[in-house]
C-alpha positions as MATLAB code, in Angstrom:
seq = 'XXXXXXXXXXXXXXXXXXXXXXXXXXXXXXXXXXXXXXXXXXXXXXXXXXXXXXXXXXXXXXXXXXXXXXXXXXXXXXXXXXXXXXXXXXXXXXXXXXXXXXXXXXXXXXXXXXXXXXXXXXXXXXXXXXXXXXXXXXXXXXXXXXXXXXXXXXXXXXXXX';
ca = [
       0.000    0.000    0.000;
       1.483    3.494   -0.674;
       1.925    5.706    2.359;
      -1.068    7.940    2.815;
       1.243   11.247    3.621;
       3.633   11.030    0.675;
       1.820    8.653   -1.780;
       5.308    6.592   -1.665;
       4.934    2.900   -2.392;
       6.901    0.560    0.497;
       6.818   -3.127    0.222;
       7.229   -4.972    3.300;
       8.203   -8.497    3.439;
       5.733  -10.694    5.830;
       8.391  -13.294    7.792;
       8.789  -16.333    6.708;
      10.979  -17.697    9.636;
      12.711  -19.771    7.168;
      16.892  -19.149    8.719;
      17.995  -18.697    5.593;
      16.060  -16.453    4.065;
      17.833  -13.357    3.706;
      14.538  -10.643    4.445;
      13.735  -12.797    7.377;
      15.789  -14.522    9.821;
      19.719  -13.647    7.822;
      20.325  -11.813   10.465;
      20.409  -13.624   13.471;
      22.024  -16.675   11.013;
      24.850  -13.716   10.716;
      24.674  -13.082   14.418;
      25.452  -17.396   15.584;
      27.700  -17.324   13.400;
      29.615  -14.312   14.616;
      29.351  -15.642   18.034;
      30.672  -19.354   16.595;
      33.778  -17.892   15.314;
      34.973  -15.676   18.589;
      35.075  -19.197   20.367;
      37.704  -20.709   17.767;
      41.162  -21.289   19.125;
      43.998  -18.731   17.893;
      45.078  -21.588   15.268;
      44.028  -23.141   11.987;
      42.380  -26.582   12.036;
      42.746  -29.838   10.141;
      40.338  -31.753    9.321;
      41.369  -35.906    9.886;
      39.194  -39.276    9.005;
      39.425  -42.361   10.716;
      37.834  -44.988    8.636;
      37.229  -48.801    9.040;
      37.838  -51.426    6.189;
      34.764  -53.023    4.435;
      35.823  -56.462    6.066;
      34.595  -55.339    9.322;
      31.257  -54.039    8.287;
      29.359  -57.305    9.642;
      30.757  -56.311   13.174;
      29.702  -53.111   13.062;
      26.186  -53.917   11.802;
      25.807  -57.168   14.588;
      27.914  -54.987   17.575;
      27.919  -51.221   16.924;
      28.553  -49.901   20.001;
      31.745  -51.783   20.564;
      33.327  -51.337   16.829;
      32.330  -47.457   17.102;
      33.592  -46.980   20.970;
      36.652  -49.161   19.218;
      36.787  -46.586   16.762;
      36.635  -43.312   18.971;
      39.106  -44.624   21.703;
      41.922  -45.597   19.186;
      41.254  -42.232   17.045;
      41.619  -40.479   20.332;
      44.333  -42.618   21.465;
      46.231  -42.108   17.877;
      46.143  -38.069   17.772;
      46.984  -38.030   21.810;
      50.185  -39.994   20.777;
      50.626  -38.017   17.681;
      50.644  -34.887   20.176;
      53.007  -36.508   23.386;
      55.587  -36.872   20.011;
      55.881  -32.788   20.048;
      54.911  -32.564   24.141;
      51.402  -31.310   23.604;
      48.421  -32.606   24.774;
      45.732  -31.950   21.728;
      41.568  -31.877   21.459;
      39.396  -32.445   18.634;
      35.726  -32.856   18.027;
      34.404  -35.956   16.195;
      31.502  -36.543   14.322;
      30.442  -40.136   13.034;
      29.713  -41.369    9.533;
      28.268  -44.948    9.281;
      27.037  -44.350    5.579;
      28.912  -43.019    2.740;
      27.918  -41.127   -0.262;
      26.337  -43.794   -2.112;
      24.425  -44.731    1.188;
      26.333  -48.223    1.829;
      27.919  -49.276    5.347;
      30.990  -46.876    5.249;
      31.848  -46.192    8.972;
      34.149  -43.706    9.621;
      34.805  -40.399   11.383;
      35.659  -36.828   10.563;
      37.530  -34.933   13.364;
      37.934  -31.208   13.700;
      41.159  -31.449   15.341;
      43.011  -27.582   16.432;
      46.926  -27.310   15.075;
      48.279  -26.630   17.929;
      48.051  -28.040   22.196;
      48.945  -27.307   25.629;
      52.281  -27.929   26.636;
      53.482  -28.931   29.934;
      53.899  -25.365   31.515;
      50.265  -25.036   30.278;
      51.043  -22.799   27.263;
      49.586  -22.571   23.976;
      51.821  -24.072   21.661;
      51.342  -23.766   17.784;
      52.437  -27.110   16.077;
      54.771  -26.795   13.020;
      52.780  -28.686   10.450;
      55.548  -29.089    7.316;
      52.554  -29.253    4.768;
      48.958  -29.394    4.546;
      48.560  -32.628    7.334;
      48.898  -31.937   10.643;
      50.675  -35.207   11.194;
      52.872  -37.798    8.528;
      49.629  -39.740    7.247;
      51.493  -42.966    7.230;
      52.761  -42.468   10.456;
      49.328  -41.866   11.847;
      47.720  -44.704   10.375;
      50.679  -47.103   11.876;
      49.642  -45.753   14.891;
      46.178  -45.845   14.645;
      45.766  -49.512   14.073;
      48.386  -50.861   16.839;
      45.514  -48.745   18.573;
      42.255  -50.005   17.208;
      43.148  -53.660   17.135;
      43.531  -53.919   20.696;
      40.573  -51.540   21.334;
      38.501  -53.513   19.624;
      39.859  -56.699   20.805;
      39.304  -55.253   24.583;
      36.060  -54.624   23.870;
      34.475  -57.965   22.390;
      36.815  -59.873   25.448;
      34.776  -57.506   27.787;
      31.686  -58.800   26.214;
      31.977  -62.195   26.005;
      32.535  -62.510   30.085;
];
């Protein structure tokens, strides 16, 4: 409707409360993620997959929660040894994938983990990454499995008691 002083026409948007619509709720998408960003660390981030071969598949489909608790600890386990190796003690956020992209079995996860630690003082020590990994990717995956095939080994002993 044009104003009834000036005879100027001004369209106003009703809300659709859709976050991502720009008119509507863009701002307050702007705003979380504004807030999101002043709570990263003062480092960059790498992003690092732990997957699981297609042989073990059956185990994860008949005993889930002890291949994927397998699969955390020895992750866990790998980048906290990764980290002693340069005196830090690291963090990292995990998220898990059972399926991949063509929606078969495909566990594995994706980890958010910081470049840099806490030393033993209780500083905040940058780690020297020499290229784009934050650790030797065949060095980690030795690693990794002397760490999952106990894990997992633990676990189903556990079990069968």
């Amino acid at each position: 409707m044009p104003c009834s002083s000036c005879g100027t026409l001004h369209i106003s948007y009703n809300s659709c409360r859709n976050r991502h619509c720009p008119q509507c709720q863009g701002h307050t998408r702007v705003q979380w993620i504004q807030k999101r960003e002043a709570e990263l660390l003062p480092t960059v981030y790498y992003h690092v997959v732990f997957t699981l071969p297609a042989e073990l598949n059956p185990l994860c489909l008949e005993s889930p929660r002890l291949v994927y608790g397998a699969l955390f600890e020895s992750a866990w386990q790998t980048l906290q040894k990764m980290g002693a190796a340069k005196n830090l003690q690291l963090g990292m956020i995990c998220i898990l994938h059972t399926w991949g992209q063509n929606l078969s079995l495909h566990p594995h996860l994706h980890c958010i983990v910081p470049g840099a630690g806490i030393d033993a003082k209780g500083n905040w020590q940058k780690i020297d990454a020499k290229d784009k990994f934050l650790f030797p990717v065949k060095a980690m995956g030795k690693i990794y499995w002397q760490n999952m095939l106990p894990a997992y080994a633990s676990k189903i002993i556990m079990t069968k008691r």
